[in-house]
N, C-alpha and C positions, 0 to 999 in steps of 0.2 A: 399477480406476479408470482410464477414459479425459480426461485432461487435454487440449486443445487453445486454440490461439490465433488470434485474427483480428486482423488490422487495423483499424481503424475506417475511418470514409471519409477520404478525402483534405482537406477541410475541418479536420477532428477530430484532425489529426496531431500538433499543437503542443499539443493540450489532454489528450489520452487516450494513454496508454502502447499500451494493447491492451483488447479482448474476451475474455473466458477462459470457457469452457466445461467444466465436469467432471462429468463421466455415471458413475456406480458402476454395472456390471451384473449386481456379485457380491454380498458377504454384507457388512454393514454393518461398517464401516471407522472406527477411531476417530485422528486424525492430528492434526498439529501445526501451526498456521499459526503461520508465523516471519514476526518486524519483516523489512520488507522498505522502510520507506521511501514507500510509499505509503500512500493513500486509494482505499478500494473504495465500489460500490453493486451491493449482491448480491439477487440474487433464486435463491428458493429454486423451481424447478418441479417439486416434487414433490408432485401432488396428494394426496396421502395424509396427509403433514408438517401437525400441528396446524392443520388448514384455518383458515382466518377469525382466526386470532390476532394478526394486526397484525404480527409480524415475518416476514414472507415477503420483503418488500424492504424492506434496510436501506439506512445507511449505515456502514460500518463504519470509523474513526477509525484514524490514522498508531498504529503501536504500539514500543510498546519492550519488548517482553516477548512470550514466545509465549502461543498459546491453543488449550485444544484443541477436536476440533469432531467431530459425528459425522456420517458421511454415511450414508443409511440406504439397504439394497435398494432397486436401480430407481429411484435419485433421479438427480437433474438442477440443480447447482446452476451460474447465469451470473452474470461479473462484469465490471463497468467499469472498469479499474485508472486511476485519473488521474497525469497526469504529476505530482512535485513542483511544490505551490505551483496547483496547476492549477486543485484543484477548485473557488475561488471566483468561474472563470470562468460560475459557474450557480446560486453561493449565497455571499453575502457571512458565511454563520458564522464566528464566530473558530474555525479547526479546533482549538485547544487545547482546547476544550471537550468534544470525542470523542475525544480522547485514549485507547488502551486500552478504548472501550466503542464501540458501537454503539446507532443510533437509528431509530423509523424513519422510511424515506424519505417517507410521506406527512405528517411533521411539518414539510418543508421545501416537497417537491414534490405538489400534489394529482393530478396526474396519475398520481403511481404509484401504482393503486390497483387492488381486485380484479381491475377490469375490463384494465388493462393487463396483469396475471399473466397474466390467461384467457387472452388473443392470444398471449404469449410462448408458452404451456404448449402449446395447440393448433397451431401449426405446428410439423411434423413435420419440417424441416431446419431446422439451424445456419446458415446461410446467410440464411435468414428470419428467424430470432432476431436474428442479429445488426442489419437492417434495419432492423427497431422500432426498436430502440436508437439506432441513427445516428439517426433521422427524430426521435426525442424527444430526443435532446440538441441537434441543430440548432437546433430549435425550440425547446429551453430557453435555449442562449446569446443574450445582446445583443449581439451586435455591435456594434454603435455605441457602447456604453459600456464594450466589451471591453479593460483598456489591461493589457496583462503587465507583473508586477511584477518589472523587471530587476535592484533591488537583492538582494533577495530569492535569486531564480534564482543570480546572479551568486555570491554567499555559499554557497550549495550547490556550484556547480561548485570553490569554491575548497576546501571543503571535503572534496571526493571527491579531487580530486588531491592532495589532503595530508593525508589520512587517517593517515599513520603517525604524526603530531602535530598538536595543535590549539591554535593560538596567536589566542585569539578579540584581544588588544587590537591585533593587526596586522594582523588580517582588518579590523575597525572602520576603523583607519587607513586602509588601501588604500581604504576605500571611503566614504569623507571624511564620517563620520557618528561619533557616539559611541557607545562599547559599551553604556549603558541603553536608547537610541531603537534600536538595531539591534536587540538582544536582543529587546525590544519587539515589533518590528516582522517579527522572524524568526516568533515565536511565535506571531501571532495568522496570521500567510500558510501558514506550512510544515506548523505545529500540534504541533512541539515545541520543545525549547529546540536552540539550536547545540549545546549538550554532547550530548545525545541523540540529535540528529539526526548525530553523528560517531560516535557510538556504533552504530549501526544499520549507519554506510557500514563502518564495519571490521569489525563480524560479517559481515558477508556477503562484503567481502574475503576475511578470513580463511576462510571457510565454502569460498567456492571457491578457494582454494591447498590447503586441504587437501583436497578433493575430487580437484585435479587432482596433488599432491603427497604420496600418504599415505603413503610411505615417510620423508618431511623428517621429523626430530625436532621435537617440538612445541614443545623451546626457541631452533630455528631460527624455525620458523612464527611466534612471538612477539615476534621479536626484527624479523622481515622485514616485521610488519603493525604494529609503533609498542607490541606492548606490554613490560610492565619485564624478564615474565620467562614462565616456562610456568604457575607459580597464579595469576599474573595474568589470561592466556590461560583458563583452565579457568575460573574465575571469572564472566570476562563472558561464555562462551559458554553454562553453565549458567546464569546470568541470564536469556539472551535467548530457548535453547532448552528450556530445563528437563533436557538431556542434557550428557553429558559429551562432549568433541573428538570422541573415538574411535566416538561413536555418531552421529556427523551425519551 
């Protein structure tokens, strides 16, 4: 499995994380997609894959939980990973609604449709793939009625730097709103709750400390990423991963 990443255009910076590309050229692969905090819209180009079934371009929803996924011989599967909060720069959905599931994309966008798979599928460079994509989210964003939801945003970044605890009625306070209208309002933008949405930033904290740290006892790694103790730690991370620490 070849994994690679693009930039989007220079427009697209504020709205789109990255372009992901993953090409299997070997024998069918059966893997894990872990909460990572995002919103994707995946297109599958692998001509062979249940042709004509309506889910070749989805949208796949913020997750709190892993899922597993098969990539098949000689497939090609591309994705639009949007920044937190982002994706409703091109759909007003409440993202709580795709929570954990996947819809698809021609139930939002009629543009993505056979006919746009076909032009992805038939251009022979990544570089051209990625092109379509820039020129159709372009031309999906409004502009003019574009306004970034700073409270929202704001409440995430507090969240990330304070991942080792989550004190939602002082996060509310700082950010001169009540914790129902916040909560609210986190929900329907982010597309999950703040407790889950902190859940998510300290798995993958923790994911890479222990990545970078496997030698650290697992009742240091617990104590150094906000949780009680190491079944604590095992706990959420077989939640998230469906594996145990030692196998991430």
């Amino acid at each position: 499995m070849i994994y690679k990443e693009y930039i989007p255009s220079e427009n697209l910076n504020s709205i789109v994380d990255t372009i992901w590309i993953a090409t299997n050229y070997g024998k069918e692969i059966e893997s894990r997609i872990l909460p990572d905090g995002y919103v994707d819209i995946v297109f599958d180009l692998d001509k062979q894959k249940h042709l004509n079934s309506g889910n070749e371009i989805r949208i796949s929803g913020m997750m709190t939980k892993f899922k597993k996924v098969i990539s098949r011989k000689n497939s090609e599967t591309l994705g639009i990973r949007f920044k937190t909060g982002q994706f409703n720069a091109i759909s007003n959905i409440p993202l709580s609604k795709i929570k954990n599931t996947t819809i698809n994309a021609s139930d939002l966008f009629f543009k993505l449709n056979n006919s746009f798979l076909d032009e992805l599928v038939e251009k022979k460079h990544h570089w051209e793939k990625v092109q379509i994509i820039n020129k159709f989210l372009l031309a999906e964003i409004n502009w003019s009625d574009l306004t970034p939801n700073k409270l929202e945003h704001s409440v995430c970044q507090s969240i990330q730097l304070n991942y080792r605890e989550l004190d939602l009625n002082k996060i509310a306070k700082n950010h001169y709103i009540s914790l129902r209208q916040l909560e609210r309002r986190f929900k329907a933008t982010i597309g999950v709750t703040m407790k889950e949405y902190h859940s998510i930033i300290r798995f993958n904290k923790v994911k890479d400390c222990i990545a970078k740290n496997p030698n650290l006892s697992l009742l240091n790694t617990a104590f150094d990423n906000g949780y009680f103790d190491h079944a604590h730690l095992s706990k959420e991370i077989k939640k998230m991963s469906g594996v145990n620490p030692s196998e991430l």
